[in-house]
C-alpha positions as CSV (number, residue, x, y, z in Angstrom):
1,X,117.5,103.5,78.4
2,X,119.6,101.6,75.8
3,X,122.2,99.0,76.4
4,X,124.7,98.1,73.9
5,X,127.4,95.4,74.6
6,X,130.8,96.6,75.2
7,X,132.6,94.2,72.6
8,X,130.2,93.9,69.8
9,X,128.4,97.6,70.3
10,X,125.2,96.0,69.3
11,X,121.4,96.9,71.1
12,X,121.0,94.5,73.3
13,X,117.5,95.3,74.4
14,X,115.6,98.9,75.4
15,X,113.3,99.7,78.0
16,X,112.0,101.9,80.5
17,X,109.8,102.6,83.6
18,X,107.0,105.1,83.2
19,X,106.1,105.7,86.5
20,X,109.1,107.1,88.0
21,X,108.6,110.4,90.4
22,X,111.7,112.4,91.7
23,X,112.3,116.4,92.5
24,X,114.2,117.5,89.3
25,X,115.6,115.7,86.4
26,X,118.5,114.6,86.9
27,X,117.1,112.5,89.5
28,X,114.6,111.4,87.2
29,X,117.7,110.5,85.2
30,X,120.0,108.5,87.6
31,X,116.5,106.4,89.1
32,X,116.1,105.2,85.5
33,X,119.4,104.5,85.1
34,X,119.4,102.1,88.5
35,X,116.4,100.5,87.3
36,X,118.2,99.7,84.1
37,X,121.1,98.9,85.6
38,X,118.9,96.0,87.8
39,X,117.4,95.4,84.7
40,X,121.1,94.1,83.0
41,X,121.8,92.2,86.1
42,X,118.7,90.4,86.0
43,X,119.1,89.9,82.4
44,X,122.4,88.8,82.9
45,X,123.7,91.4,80.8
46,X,127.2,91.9,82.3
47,X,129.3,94.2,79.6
48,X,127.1,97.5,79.9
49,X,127.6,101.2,78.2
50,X,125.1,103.6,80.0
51,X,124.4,106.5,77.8
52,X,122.9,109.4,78.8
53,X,122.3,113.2,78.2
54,X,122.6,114.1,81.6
55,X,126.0,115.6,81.4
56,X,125.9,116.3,85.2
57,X,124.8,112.8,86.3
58,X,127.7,111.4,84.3
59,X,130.2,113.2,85.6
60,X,128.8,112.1,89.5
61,X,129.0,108.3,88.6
62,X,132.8,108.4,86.9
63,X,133.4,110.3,89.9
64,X,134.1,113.7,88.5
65,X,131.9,115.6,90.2
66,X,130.4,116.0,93.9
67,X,127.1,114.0,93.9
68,X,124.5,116.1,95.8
69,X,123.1,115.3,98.8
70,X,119.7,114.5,97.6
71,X,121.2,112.0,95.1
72,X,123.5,110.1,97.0
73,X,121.4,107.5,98.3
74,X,120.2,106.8,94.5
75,X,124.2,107.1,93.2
76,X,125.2,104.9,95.9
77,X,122.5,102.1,94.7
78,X,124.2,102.4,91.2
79,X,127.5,101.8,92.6
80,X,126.7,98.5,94.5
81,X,124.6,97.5,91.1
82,X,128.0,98.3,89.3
83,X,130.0,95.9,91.5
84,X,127.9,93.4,90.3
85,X,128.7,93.7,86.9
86,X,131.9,92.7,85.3
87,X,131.9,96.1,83.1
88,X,129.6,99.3,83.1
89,X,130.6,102.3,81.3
90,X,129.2,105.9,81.8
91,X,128.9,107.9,78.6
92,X,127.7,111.6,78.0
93,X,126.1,111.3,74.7
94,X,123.8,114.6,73.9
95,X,120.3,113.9,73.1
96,X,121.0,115.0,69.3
97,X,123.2,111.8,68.9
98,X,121.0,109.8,70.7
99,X,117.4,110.5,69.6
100,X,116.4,106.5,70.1
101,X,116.9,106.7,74.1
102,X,114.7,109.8,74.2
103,X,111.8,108.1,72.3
104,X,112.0,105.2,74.4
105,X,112.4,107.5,77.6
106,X,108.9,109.6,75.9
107,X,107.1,106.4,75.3
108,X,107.3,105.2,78.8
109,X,106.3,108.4,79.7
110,X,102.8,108.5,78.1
111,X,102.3,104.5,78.6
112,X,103.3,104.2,82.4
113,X,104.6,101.0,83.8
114,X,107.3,98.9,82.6
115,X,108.7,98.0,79.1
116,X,111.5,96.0,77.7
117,X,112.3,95.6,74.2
118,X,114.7,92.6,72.9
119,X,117.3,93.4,70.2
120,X,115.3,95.7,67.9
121,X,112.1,95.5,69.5
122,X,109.7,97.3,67.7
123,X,109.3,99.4,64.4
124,X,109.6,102.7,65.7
125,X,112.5,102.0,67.9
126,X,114.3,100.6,64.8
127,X,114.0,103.6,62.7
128,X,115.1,105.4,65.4
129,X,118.3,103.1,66.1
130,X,119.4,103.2,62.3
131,X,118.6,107.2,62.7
132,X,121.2,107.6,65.5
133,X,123.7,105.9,63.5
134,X,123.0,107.9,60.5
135,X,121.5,105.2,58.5
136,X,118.7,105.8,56.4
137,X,116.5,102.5,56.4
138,X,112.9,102.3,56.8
139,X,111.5,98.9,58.5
């Protein structure tokens, strides 16, 4: 996951939990987006954009679609995590346009356990950042 601030659309930090288990993927999906979500509030992060490629999982939290049953427990955690926040935005982005979230979301993956990454963390994940934004930089 990747969290940009609302006002200044700057990364605020990246991270991810490699050891999540669920029965499809967009479950998969909306349990890494409450961990993140936890993640801002215990961060402090308050202004949040939650992008994702999960058209379908976006379209259950702006409450656009009919969560299923097998979700709503993990939809309804988001919601009390969202009432905690001054601001959180849901955004379909397609993983073309956002290549630096799926990295992350890969890296975690093959490490396990937890990972946070301040600002630009690390090398990878910066070329990756400037990528997304079609900038071509090498660090």
């Amino acid at each position: 996951m990747l969290f940009k601030g609302c006002q200044i659309s700057l990364l605020l930090c990246a991270g991810g939990q490699g050891d999540l288990h669920g029965s499809s993927a967009l479950m998969l999906e909306l349990l890494a987006i409450r961990h993140a979500l936890s993640e801002c509030a215990n961060f402090h992060l308050t202004d949040i954009i939650v992008e994702s490629d999960s058209q379908k999982g976006i379209l259950m939290l702006n409450g656009q679609a009919i969560v299923d049953c097998d979700l709503e427990g993990i939809v309804f955690d988001i919601r009390q995590l969202v009432a905690s926040l001054s601001r959180v935005s849901f955004v379909f982005a397609p993983r073309s346009c956002n290549q630096a979230a799926h990295s992350v979301a890969g890296f975690v993956s093959k490490q396990g356990g937890n990972h946070v990454w301040d600002h630009l963390g690390t090398d990878w994940l910066f070329n990756f950042l400037a990528s997304d934004v079609n900038l071509h930089i090498r660090y």
